[in-house]
C-alpha positions as CSV (number, residue, x, y, z in Angstrom):
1,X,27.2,11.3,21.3
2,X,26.5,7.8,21.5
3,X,24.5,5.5,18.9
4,X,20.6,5.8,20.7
5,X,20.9,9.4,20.2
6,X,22.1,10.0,17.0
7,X,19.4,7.5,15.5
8,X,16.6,9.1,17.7
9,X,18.1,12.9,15.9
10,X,17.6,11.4,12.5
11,X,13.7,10.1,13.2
12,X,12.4,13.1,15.0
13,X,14.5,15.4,12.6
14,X,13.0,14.1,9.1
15,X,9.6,13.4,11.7
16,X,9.2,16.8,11.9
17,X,9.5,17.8,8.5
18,X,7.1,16.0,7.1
19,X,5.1,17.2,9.7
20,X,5.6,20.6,9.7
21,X,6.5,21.4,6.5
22,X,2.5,22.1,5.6
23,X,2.4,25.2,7.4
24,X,4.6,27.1,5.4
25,X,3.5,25.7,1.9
26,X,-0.3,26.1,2.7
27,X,-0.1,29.5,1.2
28,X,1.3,28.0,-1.9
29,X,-0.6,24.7,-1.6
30,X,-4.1,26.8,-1.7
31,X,-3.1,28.5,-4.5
32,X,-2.2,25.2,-6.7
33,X,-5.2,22.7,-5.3
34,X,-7.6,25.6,-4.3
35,X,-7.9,24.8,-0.9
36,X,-11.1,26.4,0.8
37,X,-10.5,28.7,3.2
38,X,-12.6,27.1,6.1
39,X,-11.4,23.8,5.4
40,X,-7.4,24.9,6.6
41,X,-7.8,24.7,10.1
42,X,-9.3,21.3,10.3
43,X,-6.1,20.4,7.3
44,X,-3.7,21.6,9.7
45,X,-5.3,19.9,12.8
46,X,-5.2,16.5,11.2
47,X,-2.0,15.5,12.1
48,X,-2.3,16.2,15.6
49,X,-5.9,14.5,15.9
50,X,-4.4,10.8,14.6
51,X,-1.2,11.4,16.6
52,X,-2.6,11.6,20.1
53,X,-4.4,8.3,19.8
54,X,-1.4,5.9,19.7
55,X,0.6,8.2,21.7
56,X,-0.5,5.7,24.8
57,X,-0.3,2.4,23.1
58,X,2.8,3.2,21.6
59,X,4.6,3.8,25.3
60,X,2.7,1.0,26.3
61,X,4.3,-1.6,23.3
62,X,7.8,0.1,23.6
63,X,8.5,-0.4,27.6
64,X,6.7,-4.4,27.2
65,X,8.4,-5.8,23.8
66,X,11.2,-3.2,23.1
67,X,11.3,0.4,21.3
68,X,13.8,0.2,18.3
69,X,10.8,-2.0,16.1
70,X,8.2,0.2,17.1
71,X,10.4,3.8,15.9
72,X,11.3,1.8,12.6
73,X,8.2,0.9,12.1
74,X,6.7,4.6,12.7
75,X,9.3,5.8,10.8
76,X,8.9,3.4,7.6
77,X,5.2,4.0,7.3
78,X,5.5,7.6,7.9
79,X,7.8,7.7,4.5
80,X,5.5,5.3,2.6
81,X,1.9,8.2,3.6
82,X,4.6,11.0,2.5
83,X,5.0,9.1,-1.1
84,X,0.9,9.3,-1.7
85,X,0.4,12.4,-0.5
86,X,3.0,13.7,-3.0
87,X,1.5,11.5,-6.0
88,X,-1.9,11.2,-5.5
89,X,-3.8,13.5,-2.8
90,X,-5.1,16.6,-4.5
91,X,-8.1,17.7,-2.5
92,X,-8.2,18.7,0.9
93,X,-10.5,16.1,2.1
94,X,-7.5,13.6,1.0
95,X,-4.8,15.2,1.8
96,X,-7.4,15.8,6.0
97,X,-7.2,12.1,5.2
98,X,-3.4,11.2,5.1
99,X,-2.6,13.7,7.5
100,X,-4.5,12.0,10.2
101,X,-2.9,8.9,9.4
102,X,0.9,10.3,9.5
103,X,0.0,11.0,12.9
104,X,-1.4,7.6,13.7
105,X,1.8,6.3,12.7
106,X,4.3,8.7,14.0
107,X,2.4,8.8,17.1
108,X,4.6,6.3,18.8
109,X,8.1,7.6,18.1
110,X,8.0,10.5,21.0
111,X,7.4,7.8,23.8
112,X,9.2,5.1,22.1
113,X,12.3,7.5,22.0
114,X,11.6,8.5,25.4
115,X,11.9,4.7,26.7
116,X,15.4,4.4,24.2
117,X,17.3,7.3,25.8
118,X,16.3,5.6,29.4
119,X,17.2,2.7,28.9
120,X,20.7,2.8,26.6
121,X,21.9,6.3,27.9
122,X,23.6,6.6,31.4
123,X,21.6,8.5,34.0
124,X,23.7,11.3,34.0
125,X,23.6,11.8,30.1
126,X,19.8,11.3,29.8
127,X,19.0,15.2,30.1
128,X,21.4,16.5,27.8
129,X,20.7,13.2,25.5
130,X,16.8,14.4,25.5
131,X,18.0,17.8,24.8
132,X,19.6,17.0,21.5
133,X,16.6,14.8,20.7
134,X,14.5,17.4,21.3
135,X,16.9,19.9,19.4
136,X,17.1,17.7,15.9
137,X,13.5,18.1,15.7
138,X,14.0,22.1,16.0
139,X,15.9,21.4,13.1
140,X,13.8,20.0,11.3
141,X,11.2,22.2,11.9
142,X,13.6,25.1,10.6
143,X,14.2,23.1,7.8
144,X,10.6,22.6,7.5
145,X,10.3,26.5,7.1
146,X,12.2,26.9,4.0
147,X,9.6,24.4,2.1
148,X,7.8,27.9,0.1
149,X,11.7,28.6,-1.2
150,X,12.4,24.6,-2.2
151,X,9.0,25.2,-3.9
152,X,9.7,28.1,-6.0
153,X,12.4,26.2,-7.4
154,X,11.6,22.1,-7.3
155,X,7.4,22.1,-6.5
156,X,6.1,21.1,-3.3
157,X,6.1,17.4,-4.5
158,X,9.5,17.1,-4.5
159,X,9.5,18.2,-0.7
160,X,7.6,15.6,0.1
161,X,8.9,12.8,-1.9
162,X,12.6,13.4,-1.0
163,X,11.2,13.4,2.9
164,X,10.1,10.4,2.5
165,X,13.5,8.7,0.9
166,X,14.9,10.2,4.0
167,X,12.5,8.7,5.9
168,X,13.1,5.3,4.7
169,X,16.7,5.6,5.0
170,X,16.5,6.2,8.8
171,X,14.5,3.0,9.1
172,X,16.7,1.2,7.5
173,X,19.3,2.5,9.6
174,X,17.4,1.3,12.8
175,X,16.9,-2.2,11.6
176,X,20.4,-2.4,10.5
177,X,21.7,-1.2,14.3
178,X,19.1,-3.7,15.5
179,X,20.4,-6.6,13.4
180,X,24.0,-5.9,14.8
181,X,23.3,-5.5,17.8
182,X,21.6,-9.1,17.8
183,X,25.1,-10.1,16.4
184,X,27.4,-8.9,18.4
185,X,25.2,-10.2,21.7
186,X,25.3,-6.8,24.1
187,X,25.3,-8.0,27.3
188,X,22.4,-6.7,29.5
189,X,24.3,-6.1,32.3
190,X,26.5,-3.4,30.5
191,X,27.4,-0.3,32.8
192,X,26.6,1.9,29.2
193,X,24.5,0.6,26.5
194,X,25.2,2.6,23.8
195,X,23.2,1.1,21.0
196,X,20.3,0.7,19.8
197,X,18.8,-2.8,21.5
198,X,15.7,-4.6,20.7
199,X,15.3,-6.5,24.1
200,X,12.7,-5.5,26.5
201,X,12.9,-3.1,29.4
202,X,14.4,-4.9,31.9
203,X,12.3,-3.8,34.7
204,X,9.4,-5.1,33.3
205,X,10.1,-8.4,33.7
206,X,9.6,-8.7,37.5
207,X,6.7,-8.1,39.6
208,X,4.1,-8.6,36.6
209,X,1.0,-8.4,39.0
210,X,1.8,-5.5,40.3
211,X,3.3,-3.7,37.1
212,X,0.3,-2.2,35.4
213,X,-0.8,-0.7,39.4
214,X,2.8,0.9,39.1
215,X,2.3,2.4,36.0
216,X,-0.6,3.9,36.7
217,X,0.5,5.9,39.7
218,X,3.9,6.7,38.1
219,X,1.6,8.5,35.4
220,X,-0.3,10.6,37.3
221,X,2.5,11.4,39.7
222,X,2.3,15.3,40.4
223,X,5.1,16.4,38.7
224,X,4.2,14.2,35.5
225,X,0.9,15.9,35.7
226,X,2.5,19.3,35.9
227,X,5.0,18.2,33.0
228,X,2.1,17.6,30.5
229,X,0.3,20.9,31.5
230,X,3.4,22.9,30.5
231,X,4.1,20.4,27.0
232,X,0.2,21.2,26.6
233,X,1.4,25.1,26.2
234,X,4.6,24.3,25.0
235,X,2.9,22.7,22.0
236,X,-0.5,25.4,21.6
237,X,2.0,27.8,21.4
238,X,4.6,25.7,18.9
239,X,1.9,24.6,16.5
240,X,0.0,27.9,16.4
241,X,2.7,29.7,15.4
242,X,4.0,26.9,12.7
243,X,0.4,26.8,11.5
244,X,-0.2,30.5,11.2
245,X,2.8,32.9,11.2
246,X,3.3,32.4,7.2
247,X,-0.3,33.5,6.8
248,X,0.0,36.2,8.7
249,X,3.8,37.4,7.5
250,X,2.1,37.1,3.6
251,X,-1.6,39.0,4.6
252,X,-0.7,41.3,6.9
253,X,2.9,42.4,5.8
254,X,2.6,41.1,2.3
255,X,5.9,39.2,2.6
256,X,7.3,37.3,0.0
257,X,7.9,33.7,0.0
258,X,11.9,33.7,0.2
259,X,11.2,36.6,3.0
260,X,9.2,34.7,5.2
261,X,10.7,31.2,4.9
262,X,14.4,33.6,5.9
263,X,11.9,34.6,9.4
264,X,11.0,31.2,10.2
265,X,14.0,29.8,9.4
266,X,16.0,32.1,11.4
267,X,13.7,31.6,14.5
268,X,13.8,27.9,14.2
269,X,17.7,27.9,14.1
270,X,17.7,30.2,16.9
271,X,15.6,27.6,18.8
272,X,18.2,24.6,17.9
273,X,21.0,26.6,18.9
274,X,19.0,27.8,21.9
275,X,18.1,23.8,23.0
276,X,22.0,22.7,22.4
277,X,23.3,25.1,24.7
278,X,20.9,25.7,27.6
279,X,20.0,22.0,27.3
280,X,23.8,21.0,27.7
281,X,25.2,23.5,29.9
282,X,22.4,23.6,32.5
283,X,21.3,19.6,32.4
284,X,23.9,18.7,35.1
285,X,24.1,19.1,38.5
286,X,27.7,20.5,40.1
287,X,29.4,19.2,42.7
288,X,28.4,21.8,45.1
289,X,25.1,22.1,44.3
290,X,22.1,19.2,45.6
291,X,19.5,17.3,44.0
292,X,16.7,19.6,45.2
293,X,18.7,22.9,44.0
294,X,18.9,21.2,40.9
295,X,15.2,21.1,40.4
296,X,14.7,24.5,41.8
297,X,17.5,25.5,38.9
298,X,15.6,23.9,36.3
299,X,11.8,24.7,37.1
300,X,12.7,28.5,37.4
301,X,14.7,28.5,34.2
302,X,11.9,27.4,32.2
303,X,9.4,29.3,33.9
304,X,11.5,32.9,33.3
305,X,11.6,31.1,29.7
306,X,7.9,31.2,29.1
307,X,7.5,34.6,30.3
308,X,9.9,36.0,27.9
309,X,8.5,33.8,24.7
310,X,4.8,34.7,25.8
311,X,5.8,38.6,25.7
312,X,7.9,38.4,22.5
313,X,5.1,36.5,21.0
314,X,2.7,39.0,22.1
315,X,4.7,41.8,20.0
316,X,5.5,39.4,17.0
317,X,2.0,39.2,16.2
318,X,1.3,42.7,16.1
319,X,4.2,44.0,14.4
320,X,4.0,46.9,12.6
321,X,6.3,45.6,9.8
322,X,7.9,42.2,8.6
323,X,11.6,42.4,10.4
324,X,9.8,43.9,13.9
325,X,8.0,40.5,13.9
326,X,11.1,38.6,12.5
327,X,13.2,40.1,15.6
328,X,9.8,38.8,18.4
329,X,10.0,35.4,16.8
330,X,14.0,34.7,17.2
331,X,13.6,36.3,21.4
332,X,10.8,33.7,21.2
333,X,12.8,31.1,20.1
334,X,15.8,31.6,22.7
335,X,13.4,31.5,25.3
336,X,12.5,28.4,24.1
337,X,15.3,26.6,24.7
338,X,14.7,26.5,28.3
339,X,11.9,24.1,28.0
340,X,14.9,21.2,26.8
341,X,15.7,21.8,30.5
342,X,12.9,22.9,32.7
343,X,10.5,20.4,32.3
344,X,10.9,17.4,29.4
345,X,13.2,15.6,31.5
346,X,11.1,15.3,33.9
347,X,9.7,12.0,31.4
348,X,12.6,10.4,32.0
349,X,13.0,11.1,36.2
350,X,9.7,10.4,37.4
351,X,10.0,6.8,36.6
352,X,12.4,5.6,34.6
353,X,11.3,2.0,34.4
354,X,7.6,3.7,33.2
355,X,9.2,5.9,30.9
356,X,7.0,5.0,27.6
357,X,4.0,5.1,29.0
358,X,4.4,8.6,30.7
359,X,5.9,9.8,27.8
360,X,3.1,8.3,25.7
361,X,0.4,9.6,28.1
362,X,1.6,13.2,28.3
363,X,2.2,13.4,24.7
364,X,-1.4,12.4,23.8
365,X,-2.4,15.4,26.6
366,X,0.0,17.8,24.7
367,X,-1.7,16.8,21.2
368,X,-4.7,17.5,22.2
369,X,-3.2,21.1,22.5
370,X,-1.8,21.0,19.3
371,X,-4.6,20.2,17.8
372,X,-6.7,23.2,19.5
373,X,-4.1,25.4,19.1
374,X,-4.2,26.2,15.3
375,X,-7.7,25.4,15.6
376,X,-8.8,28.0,17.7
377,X,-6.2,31.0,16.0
378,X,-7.8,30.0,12.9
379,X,-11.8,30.3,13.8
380,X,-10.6,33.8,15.8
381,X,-9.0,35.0,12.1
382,X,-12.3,33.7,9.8
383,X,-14.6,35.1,12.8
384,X,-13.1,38.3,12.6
385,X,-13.0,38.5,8.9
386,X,-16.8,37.2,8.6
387,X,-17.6,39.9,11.1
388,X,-15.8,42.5,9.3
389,X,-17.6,41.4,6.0
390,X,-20.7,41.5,7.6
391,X,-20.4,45.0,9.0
392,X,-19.4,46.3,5.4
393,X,-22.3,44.6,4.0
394,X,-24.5,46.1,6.4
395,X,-23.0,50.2,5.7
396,X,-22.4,50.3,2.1
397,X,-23.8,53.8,2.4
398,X,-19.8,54.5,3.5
399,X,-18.3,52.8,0.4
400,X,-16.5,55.9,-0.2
401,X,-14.5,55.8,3.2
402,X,-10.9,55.6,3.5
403,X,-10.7,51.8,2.7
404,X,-6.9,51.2,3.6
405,X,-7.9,52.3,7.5
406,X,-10.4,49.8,7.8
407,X,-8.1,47.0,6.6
408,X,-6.0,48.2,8.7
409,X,-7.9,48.0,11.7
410,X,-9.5,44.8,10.9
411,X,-5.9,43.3,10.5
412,X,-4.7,44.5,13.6
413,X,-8.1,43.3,15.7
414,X,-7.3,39.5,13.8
415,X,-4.0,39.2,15.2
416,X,-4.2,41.0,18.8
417,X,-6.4,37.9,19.7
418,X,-4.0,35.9,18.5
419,X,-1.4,37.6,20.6
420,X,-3.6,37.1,23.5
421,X,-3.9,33.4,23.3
422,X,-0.1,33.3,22.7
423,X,1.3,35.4,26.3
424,X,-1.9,33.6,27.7
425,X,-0.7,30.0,27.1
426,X,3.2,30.9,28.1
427,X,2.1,32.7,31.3
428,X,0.2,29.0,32.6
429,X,3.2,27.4,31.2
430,X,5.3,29.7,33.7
431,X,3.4,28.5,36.4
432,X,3.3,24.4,35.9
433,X,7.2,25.0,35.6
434,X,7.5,26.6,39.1
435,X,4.9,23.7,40.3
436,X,7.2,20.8,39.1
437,X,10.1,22.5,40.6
438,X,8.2,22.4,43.6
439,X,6.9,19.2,43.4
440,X,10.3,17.4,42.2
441,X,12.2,19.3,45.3
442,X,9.5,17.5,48.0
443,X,10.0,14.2,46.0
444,X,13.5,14.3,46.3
445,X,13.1,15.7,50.3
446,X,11.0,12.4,51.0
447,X,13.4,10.2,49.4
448,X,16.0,11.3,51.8
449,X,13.6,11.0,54.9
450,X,13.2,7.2,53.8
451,X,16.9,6.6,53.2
452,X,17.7,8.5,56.6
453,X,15.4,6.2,58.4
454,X,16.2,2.7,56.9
């Protein structure tokens, strides 16, 4: 594994726990800074509404002046947010308030990572490269979900200040690659670049009048477009379930804290270990077997992969008890790994000298989904509830009926919607994965028109 992508692990890896950490401690976090409840989905939306803006820019900057400043820059700022939200925010409008601005500043390190791995890893590396990428931030999210156990024991603080010393320490890592690289003078022309270099893409530095008309086509290329539909339910479904499975595992099974942080744990390694292997083993080609099979290969893996996550998620959330919903979430996960290789490379094939921006582009599309996602689970949960209430209110002549039914029906109405959104979501994700397959196998079948006729 060289350099690029063991960096690239580190950021998205600590990225995505200071990210995703809140989930599981909002339970706990409520309870210590009384947190309204109508104020949690627009807490646990902030993130994602800062990161989509500089999702773009951040493409743009990495492919024009290099990507290794830009991720140590996201990176370093993303540390220093962590160190006040752990010493100074203590209402939810401030804590709304840093969130958004994590984003803003880890908003570039998906597209500048995107433009690292193609341009220092080998073409037939980039996939599998990606995959572990992709797969350190699994990990982080699983380490994420053990934050409610670390907070029994240390306080949620601590979480957040020791992300951020980790945080810091990967930048520092990046500018110290960067300042040897500059030493040891890599040459450009270098079959294999396998460090982390500052200079510019070296596409971009012919045909400047015509570049930014390039771009533009290369990002709304068909199979791009179909590759940020399916990150756009890739991520509603991702999100939701970070955002709201705790709540659901403590109010509707009445799970402890070391109980449900062992459920999301377990599914989020299962997801890593999902990503490694079908990331590695099916990210290459064989001998036998041509480009267009390839892409056939890939689209219908991750399509079948939706499917089955969209029907285990559609159980998990209406579970009967905590381990029947602990099983649905790990199925969930191993379908998940397919997505490593169904459709993310796809940012680094359509155009590799355009990665960035494509990267940036689609992941500004796919945040909008993550910010809808919890969004909408958590106005179907309080409009539930408030109907519920409201019904109650309205019949107090049956005070004396059988109470524990009719929290038990209201529980099971809240999250039945929610399974509906989830097997909804995977089900279009299915499809977009067949159309890029589709899609990638004619661009591949013109390709070889043009080459047969020249």
């Amino acid at each position: 594994m060289d350099k690029t992508t063991v960096l690239l692990s580190a950021a998205r890896f600590t990225s995505a726990i200071a990210r995703l950490c809140l989930g599981p401690l909002l339970p706990i976090l409520s309870l210590s800074l009384n947190f309204p409840e109508e104020s949690k989905p627009a807490l646990l939306s902030a993130y994602s509404s800062g990161y989509l803006l500089t999702q773009m820019g951040g493409g743009y900057l990495a492919d024009k002046h290099g990507y290794a400043k830009i991720v140590a820059s996201s990176v370093g700022l993303s540390a220093l947010i962590l160190f006040y939200i752990s010493t100074f925010a203590t209402t939810v409008i401030t804590w709304t308030r840093a969130f958004f601005c994590l984003g803003l500043v880890a908003g570039p390190l998906f597209p500048a990572g995107s433009a690292a791995i193609s341009s220092n890893v080998r073409v037939d590396r980039r996939a599998a490269s990606f995959a572990i990428v992709d797969a350190s931030a699994s990990a982080g999210t699983t380490v994420a979900s053990l934050a409610p156990i670390v907070a029994d024991y240390m306080g949620w603080r601590f979480i957040y200040k020791f992300t951020g010393i980790c945080l810091l320490l990967v930048s520092l890592g990046i500018i110290t690659s960067m300042q040897s690289n500059s030493k040891a003078k890599i040459a450009s022309s270098s079959l294999a670049p396998l460090t982390f270099q500052t200079p510019k893409h070296p596409k971009y530095d012919k045909y400047s009048d015509s570049r930014r008309l390039v771009a533009v086509r290369a990002v709304f290329l068909p199979v791009a477009v179909c590759t940020y539909f399916c990150h756009c339910c890739d991520n509603f479904t991702k999100y939701s379930i970070n955002s709201w499975a705790a709540t659901m595992l403590f109010k509707s099974h009445e799970a402890s804290p070391a109980l449900v942080s062992g459920i999301l744990a377990g599914q989020e390694a299962t997801s890593v270990a999902s990503k490694l292997l079908v990331g590695t083993l099916f990210s290459f080609s064989s001998k036998t077997m041509s480009s267009s099979s390839m892409f056939m290969k890939r689209g219908t893996i991750s399509a079948v992969g939706f499917v089955v996550q969209g029907v285990a998620l559609w159980y998990a959330f209406q579970a009967v008890t905590p381990s029947h919903a602990g099983m649905f979430f790990v199925i969930s996960a191993i379908a998940a790994g397919s997505h490593s290789v169904g459709f993310r490379p796809v940012y680094l094939e359509a155009s590799p000298e355009h990665s960035g921006a494509i990267s940036g582009f689609g992941n500004s599309i796919a945040s909008c989904a993550s910010v809808l996602g919890p969004v909408i689970i958590g106005s179907c949960i309080n409009q539930t509830n408030n109907d519920a209430k409201q019904s109650n209110f309205s019949k107090r002549e049956l005070e004396f009926r059988n109470q524990r039914d009719n929290a038990e029906r209201i529980r099971m109405d809240d999250w039945s919607m929610v399974a509906f959104y989830m097997i909804l979501a995977n089900l279009c994700g299915s499809f977009a994965a067949l159309c890029i397959a589709y899609f990638s196998r004619q661009r591949q079948r013109q390709k070889h028109r043009k080459e047969d006729l020249v």
